[in-house]
N, C-alpha and C positions, 0 to 999 in steps of 0.2 A: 492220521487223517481218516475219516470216516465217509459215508455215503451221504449220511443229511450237513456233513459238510461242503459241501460241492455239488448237493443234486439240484435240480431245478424245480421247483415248487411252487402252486402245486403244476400236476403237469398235465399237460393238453392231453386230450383223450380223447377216444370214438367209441361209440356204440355200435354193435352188429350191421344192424340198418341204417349205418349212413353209408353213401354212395362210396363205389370207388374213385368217382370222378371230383367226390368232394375232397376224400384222402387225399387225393393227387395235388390238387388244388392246397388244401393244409400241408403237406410234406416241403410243396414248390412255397408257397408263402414263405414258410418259421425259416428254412433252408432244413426243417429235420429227416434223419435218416428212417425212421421209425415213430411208431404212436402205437402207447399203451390199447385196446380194446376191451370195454369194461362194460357191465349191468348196469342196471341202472342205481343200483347201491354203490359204486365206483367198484365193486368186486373186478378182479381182472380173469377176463374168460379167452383173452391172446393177445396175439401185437401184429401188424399189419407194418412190415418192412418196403421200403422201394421194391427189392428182390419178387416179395411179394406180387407185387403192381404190374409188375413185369415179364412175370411167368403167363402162358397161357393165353387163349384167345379175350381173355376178358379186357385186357385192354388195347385190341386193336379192331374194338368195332363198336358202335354208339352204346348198341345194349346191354353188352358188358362195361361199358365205362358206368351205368345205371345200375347194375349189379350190386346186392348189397356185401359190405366189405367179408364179411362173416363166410364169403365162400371162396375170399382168399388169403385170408388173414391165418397166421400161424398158432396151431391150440392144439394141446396147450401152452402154453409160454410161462417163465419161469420169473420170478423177481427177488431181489433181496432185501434185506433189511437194511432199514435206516442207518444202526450201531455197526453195516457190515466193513472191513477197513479197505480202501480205497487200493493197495495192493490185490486185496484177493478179485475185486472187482477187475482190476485191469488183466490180469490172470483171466479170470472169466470172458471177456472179452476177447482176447487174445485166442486162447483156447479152442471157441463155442464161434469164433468169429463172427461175433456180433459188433454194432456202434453204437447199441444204446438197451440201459438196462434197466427195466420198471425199478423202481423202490418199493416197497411194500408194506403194511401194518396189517399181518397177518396173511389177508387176500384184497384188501384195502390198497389201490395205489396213494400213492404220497408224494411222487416226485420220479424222476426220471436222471441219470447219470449218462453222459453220452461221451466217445473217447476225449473231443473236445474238452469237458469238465477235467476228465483227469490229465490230459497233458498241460491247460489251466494250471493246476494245482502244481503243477512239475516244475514249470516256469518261472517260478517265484523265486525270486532273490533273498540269501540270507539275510539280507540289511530289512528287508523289507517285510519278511516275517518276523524282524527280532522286534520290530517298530507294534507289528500286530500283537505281538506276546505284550510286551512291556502294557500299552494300551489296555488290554481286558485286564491285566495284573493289576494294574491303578483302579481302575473301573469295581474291580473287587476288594481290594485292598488299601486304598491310596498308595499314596507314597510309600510303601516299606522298606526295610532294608533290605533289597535282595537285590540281585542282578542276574542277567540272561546275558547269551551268550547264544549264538547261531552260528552251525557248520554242517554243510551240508542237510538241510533240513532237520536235524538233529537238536532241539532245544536244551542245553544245559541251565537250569536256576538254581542261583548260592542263596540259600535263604533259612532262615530259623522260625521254624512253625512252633504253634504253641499243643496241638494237636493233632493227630493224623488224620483228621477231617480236614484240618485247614490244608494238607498235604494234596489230597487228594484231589480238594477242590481245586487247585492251583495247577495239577496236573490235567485236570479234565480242561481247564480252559485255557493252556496252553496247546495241548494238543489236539482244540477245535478248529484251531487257525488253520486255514491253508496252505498248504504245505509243510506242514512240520510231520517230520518222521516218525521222530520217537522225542520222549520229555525224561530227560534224566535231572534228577534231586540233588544237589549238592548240599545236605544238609549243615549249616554254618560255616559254611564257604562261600568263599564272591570265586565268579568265574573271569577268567581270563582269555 
C-alpha cells in the first residue's frame, strides 16, 4: 500500500498570510491536525500544526490571533512521495511524532496522509480487500482464470499470464487497494 493510496487529495492548504485565527478556524472546521503552508505555485514552504497555534503569546491576545501564519508555522517541513509505502510513512510518523504528512510531487503538495488514513487502511478485512482485488482484476482483465486469496493483508493470485507485463500490471493493481501488504504470484496455480 502506498501514499497516493490512502492520502487525501488534493489537500487543503494555507499561504503565509493567512491569519492564525483563520488556521484555527480551518483545523476546528476539517477536525485536521495540521495544514500543508504553500506559495503561491502550491510549492510547500511549511506546515502550521495545532502544536503550532499553541505555543506562544500569539494566540492568547486579538493581535496575534491576526498575525500571519508564516511566523508560526514550522520551516522547513518535509513531505514524501506519492510512490512512498504506507509502512515507512507510519514509521515516519511514529518516529518524528507527527499526525500528518504533506505528499509531494517534487516541492509540489498533492495530498496529505494523516494517522487516521493509515490506521483506515489497517482496518480492513481480509474478505473485504479480497472483494477489492478481484473487482480491479475483472475491471482489467474480465473474467480470467485466476484466483485471490487474502490473509492477513497479504494478496496471494493463481493465475497464468501470457506476459510479464500482464504480471506486473496485475500486481501494481492488486497492491493499490487498501490494505493489501504485499502481492504474491502463483504462477499457474489457483490459491486455496
Amino acid at each position: 500500500m502506498r501514499a497516493h493510496d490512502i492520502m487525501s487529495s488534493p489537500a487543503v492548504t494555507v499561504t503565509p498570510d493567512v491569519s492564525i485565527r483563520e488556521v484555527a478556524g480551518l483545523l476546528s472546521t476539517h477536525g485536521f491536525t495540521a495544514l500543508p503552508v504553500v506559495d503561491a505555485d502550491r510549492h510547500m514552504v511549511g506546515i502550521v500544526t495545532e502544536m503550532d497555534l499553541l505555543r506562544g503569546e500569539y494566540s492568547t491576545t486579538p493581535e496575534g490571533l491576526d498575525s500571519p501564519v508564516e511566523q508560526v508555522m514550522t520551516s522547513p517541513a518535509f513531505g514524501m512521495g506519492a510512490g512512498s509505502s504506507v509502512a515507512l510513512i507510519a514509521r515516519v510518523m511514529v518516529d518524528d511524532h507527527v499526525r500528518c504528512v504533506p505528499i509531494v510531487d517534487g516541492s509540489t503538495v498533492v495530498g496529505v496522509v494523516t494517522r487516521r488514513d493509515v490506521v483506515r487502511g489497517l482496518a480492513r478485512s481480509d474478505t473485504s480487500i479480497a472483494a477489492d482485488v478481484r473487482r480491479k482484476l475483472e475491471i482489467y482483465g474480465g473474467v480470467l482464470d485466476w484466483s485471490v486469496l487474502v490473509r492477513d493483508g497479504v494478496v496471494s493470485i493463481g493465475a497464468e499470464f501470457v506476459d510479464p507485463e500482464s504480471e506486473e500490471v496485475v500486481v501494481a493493481l492488486a497492491g493499490g487497494v487498501v490494505g493489501v501488504a504485499d502481492v504474491r504470484i502463483l504462477t499457474g496455480k489457483a490459491v486455496s
